[in-house]
N, C-alpha and C positions, 0 to 999 in steps of 0.2 A: 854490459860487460859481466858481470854478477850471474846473469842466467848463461852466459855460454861457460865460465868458469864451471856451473853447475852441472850444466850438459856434458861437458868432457868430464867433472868429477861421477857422475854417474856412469858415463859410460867404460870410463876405466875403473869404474867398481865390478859392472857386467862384466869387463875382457876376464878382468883375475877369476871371476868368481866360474867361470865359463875354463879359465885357462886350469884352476885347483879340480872340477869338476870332470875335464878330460883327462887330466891325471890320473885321477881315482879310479876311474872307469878302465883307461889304459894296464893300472895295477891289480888289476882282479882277474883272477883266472881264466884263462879264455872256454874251459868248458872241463864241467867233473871228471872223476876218474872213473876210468873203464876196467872191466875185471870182475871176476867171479867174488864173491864173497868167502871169506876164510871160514872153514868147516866147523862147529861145534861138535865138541867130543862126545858120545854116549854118557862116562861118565856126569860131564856138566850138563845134559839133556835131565840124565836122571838126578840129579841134586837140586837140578831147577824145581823138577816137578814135585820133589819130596818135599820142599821148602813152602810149597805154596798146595800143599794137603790140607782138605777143611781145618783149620782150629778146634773148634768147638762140637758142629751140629753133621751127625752125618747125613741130613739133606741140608747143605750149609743156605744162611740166608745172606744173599750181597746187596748192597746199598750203593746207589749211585747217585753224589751228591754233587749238586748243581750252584749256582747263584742266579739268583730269579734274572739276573741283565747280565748277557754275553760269555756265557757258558759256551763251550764249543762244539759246534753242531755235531761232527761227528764222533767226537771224543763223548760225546754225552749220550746218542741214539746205538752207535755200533756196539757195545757190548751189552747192553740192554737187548737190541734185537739178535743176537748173536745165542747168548746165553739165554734166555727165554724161550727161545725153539728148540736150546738141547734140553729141558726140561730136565736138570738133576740137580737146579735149586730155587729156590724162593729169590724173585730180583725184583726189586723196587727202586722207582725215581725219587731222589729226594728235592726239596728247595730248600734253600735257610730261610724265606720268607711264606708268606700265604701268597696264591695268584699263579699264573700262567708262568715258564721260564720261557724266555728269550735270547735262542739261542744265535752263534754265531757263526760266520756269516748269513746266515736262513734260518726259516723254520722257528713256527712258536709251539710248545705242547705245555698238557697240560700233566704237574708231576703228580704219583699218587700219594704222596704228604710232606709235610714238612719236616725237619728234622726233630724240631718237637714235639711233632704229633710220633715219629717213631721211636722216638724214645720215651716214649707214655707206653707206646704195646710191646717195646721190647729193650726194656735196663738195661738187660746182659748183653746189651749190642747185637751189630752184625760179626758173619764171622770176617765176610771181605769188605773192603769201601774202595767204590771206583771213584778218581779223582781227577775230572778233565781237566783243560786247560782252561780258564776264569780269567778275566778282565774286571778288577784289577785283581792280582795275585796274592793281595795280604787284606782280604776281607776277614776280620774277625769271627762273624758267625760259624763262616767254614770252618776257618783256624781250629778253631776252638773244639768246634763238634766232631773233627778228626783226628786232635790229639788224642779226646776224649774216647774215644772209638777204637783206639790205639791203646789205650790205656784198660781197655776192658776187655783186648785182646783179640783184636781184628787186625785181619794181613789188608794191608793198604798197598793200593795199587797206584800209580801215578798213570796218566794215559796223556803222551806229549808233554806239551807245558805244561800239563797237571805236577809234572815233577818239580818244577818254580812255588809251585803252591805247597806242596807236601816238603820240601826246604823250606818254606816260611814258618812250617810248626815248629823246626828242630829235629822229626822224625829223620832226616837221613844224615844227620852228624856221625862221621866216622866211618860214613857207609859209601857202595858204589852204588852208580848210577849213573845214568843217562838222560836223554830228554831228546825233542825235536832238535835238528842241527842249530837252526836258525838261535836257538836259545842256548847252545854248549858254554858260549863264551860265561854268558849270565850264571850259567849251573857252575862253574870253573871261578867263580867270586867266590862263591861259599867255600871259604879254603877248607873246611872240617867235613867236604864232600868229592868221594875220588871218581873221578869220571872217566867212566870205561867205555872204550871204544870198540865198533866192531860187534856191538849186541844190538837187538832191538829191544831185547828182553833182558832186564838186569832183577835177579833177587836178591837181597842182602838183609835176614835177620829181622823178617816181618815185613819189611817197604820192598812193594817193586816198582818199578818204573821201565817206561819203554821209547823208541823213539819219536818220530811222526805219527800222522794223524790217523792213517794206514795201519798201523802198528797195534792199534786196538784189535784188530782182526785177526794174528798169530798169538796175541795175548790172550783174547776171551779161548782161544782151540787149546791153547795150552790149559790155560785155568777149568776148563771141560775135561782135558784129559786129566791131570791131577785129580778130580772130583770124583769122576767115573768109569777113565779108563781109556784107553787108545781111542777101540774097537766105537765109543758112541763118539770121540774127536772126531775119527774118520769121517762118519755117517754127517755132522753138521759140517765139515770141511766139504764133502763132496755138495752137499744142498749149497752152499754158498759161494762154490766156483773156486774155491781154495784149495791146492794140491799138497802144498806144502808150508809147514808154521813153522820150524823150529828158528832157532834167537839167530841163526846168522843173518849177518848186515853188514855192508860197505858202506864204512862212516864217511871215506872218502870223495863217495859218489854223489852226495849229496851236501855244496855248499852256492854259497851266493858269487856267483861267477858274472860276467861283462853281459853274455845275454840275456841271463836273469834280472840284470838293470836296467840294462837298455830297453828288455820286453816291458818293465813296469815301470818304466820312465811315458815308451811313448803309446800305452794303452790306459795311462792316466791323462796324460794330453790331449790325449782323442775322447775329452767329454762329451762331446756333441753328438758321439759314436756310442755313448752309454746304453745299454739296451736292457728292459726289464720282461724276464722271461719267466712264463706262466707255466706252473704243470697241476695241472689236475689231484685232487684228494679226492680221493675215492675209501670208502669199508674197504679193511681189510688191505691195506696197502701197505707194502713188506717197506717197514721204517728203516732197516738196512740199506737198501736199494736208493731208497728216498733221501735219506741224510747225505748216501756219495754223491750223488745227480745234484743236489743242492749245493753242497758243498763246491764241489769241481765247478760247477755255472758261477758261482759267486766270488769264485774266487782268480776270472781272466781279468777284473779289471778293466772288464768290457761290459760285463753283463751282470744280472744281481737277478737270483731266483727267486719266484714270488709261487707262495701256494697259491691257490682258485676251489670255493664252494659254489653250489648253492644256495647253501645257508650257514650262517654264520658260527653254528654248532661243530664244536672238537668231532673229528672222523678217527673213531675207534681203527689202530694200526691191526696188522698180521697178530705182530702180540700183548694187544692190548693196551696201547700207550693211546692217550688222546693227542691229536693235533688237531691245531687250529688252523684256520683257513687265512693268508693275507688280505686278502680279497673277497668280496661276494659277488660271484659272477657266475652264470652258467653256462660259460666260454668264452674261451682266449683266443686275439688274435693268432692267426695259424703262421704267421709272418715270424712272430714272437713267439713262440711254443715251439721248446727243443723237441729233440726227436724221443718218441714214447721208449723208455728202457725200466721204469720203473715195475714192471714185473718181471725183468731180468734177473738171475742170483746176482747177488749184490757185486761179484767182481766182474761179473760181464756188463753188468747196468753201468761201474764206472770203467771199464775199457770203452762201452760204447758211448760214453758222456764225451771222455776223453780225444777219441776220433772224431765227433761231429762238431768238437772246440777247435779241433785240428782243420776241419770242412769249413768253419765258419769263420774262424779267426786266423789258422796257419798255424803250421808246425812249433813254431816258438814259444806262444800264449800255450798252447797243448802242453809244453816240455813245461814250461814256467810253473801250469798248475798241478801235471804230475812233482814237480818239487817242493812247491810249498807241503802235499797230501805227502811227500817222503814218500811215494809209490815208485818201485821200478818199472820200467817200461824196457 
């Protein structure tokens, strides 16, 4: 008697929790909103860009500062290979510790110092400090070495949830801002922080912040034309398949809606369906390129991207970042090996990630991971 008492109490814990569970599902949007984005003014174009004019150096030096575990892959590679190929500043990777960063979801490199080896060659700081998004968001070392950096008069930039990070020092009290959708709610706790809508790109009085992961890419063309001018924005805009940067965005278009649940309800169900997918490092490999393709594979919930050497030696990128290899292999299953786009401009290498997620998985998983990257399609 005791065991069927238990069977029917178990099983009417399953109905409710099944019954609260299609509710939830039921109440969530059936699909974002559609619609142009509302125009940015000339004036607000130029006030952005005056805002975020070098500080200090007029060949400015920018720092991009990491946590050696689960730094975000592309919040962490894209403005670094962005701005390194417009060559009109000095850009460095940092870590808070010594050793390899491990970023996330993919991808290990190796940074070129620690924050205290860059503050031994330069006191007076950077002029900018990029600040991806970091797990977990209130690491001390960072904290500390960006209020600090702040303090000596560098424009901080937040890049996605990097904006969760850069609210943990205090730097955006009083001020607007933004962040990835998916974290609004979280930025929207900090009551002494006004959250504007409708930007990708928000400046307010030294801190910027932006929104998605995508976002880094209108951000560093902005921060290139600020530095040097339209006319070299243009020139790394066209190299990397970008037409257009400026701060508009539809905040509305981008929230966690019924297929975005259901897509990662049942592509986590389908473990058995996990697939670990190989792309080659090769010299010289445009880390732009590579961070999206990583990025986008890693993140269906289906699949999870894995580097591939030779040898187990960092492969010096396009601009000189080391990465490391997952694996030591001199090839990958061709079964398991997305389709080659890595020496595509980086927006065409993620449309064509994006489509062959589309080929491989269906239209849904494709949409799900254009939303998490905050990318329009």
């Amino acid at each position: 008697m005791i065991w069927r008492i238990l069977a029917w109490s178990a099983l009417g814990g399953l109905a409710a929790l099944a019954a609260i569970g299609g509710t939830w599902l039921l109440l969530l949007p059936g699909a974002p909103a559609r619609g142009a984005a509302p125009a940015i003014s000339s004036e607000e174009s130029e006030a952005t860009l005056a805002a975020l004019k070098p500080p200090k150096r007029r060949r400015p030096l920018i720092a991009i500062i990491g946590i050696n575990d689960k730094s975000e892959t592309t919040d962490y590679l894209m403005p670094y290979g962005i701005l390194a190929r417009a060559d009109v500043a000095d850009v460095v990777t940092l870590a808070t510790q010594p050793g390899p960063v491990t970023l996330y979801p993919a991808l290990k490199v190796q940074p070129h110092a620690t924050i205290a080896a860059f503050d031994a060659a330069h006191p007076d700081g950077a002029d900018y400090v990029i600040v991806p998004a970091m797990t977990p968001e209130d690491d001390a070392a960072a904290l500390q070495w960006i209020r600090s950096q702040a303090g000596k008069g560098a424009t901080v930039i937040a890049v996605c949830v990097g904006a969760m990070v850069v609210a943990n020092t205090g730097l955006l009290d009083g001020k607007r801002a933004t962040t990835h959708w998916y974290s609004v709610g979280d930025l929207k706790k900090h009551s002494a922080i006004r959250y504007a809508a409708d930007r990708r790109l928000v400046v307010d009085r030294g801190v910027a912040t932006t929104t998605g992961i995508t976002a880094s890419m209108p951000m560093a063309l902005t921060l290139i034309e600020a530095i040097a001018g339209r006319a070299r924005a243009e020139a790394v805009a066209s190299e990397i398949g970008l037409a257009a940067w400026d701060a508009r965005h539809r905040s509305d278009a981008f929230q966690f809606t019924r297929p975005f649940a259901l897509t990662a309800i049942a592509n986590t169900l389908a473990f058995w369906r996990r697939e670990q997918l190989g792309i080659a490092l090769t010299p010289g490999i445009d880390e732009v390129s590579l961070a999206l393709i990583a990025d986008a594979w890693s993140r269906t919930y289906r699949s999870r991207a894995l580097t591939f050497a030779a040898a187990e030696q960092a492969q010096t990128s396009r601009s000189g970042l080391g990465i490391l290899p997952d694996r030591i292999a001199a090839d990958w299953p061709a079964a398991q090996t997305p389709p080659a786009a890595t020496g595509l401009p980086p927006v065409q290498a993620l449309d064509h990630a994006l489509r062959a997620i589309d080929a491989r998985y269906g239209p849904r998983t494709a949409d799900f991971v254009a939303m998490q990257l905050e990318y329009p399609r």
